[in-house]
C-alpha positions in Angstrom: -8.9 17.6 -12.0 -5.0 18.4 -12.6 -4.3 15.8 -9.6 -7.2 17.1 -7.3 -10.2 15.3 -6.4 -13.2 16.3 -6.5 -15.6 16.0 -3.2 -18.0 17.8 -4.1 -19.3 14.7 -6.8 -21.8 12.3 -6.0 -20.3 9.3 -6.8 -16.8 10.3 -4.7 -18.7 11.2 -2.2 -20.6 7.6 -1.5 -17.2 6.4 -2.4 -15.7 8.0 0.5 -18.2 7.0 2.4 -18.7 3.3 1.5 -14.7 3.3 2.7 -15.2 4.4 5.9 -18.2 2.3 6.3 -15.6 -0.6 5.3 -12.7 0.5 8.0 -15.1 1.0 11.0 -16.6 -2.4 10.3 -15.1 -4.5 13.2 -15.0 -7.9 10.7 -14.1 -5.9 7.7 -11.3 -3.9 9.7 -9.9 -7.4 10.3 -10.2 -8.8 7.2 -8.2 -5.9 5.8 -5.6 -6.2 9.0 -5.3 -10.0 7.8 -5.0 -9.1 4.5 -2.1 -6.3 5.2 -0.4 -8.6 7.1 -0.1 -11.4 3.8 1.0 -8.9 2.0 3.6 -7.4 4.2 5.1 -11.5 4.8 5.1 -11.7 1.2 7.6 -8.9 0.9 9.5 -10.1 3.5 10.1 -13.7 1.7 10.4 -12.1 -1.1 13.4 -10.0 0.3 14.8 -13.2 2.6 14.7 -14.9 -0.3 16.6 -12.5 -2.8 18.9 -11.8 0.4 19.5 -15.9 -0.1 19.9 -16.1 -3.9 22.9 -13.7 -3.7 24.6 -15.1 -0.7 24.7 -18.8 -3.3 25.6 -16.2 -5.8 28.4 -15.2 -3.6 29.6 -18.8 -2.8 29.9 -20.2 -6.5 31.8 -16.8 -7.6 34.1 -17.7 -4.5 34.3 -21.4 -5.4 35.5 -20.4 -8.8 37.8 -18.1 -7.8 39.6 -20.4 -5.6 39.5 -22.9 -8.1 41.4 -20.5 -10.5 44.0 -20.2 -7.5 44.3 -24.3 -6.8 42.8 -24.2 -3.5 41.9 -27.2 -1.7 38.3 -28.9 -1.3 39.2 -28.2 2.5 40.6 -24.3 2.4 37.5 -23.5 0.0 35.1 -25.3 2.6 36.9 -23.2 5.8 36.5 -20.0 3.8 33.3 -20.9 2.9 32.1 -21.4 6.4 33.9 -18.6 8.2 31.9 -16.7 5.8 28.8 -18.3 5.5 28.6 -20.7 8.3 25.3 -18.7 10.0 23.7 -19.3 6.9 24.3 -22.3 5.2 24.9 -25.7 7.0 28.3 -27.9 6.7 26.2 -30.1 4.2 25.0 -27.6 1.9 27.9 -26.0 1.8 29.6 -29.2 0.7 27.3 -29.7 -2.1 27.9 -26.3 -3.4 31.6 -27.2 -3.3 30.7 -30.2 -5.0 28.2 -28.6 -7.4 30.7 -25.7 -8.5 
């Protein structure tokens, strides 16, 4: 109660030790180690992947803008690679050029 658990119950108690049944279990411990380490590459696609979506997000704001300023097919794709070069190939960033 009020945040606190309670060991002294029954049911916590064969809870608590079910769990540590569960850790200590060589196959279960690595069933759980597997099952930690999904999660944990989940996050980190989810992140490279959000890290990605804003980097085109940067490119098509910068397209426009040098569109708004007459810039050439060739000065965008120069800026565009100085910039972005380690992340997006000379093809894609053509498309985007193209695209935007």
């Amino acid at each position: 109660m009020r945040g606190k658990i309670n060991t002294n119950d029954s049911f916590i108690q064969k809870l608590q030790n079910d769990v540590e049944k569960y850790k200590t279990n060589p196959e279960r411990r690595k069933e759980l180690m597997d099952y930690q380490m999904k999660l944990d590459d989940m996050r980190y696609v989810g992140e490279k992947t959000g890290k990605e979506e804003e980097r085109i997000d940067a490119i098509k704001k910068m397209i426009k803008l040098s569109r708004k300023l007459n810039a050439s097919n060739d000065f965008i794709l120069k800026q565009l690679t100085e910039d972005y070069g380690s992340y997006f190939s000379q093809k894609e960033l053509k498309q985007f050029i193209k695209n935007n």
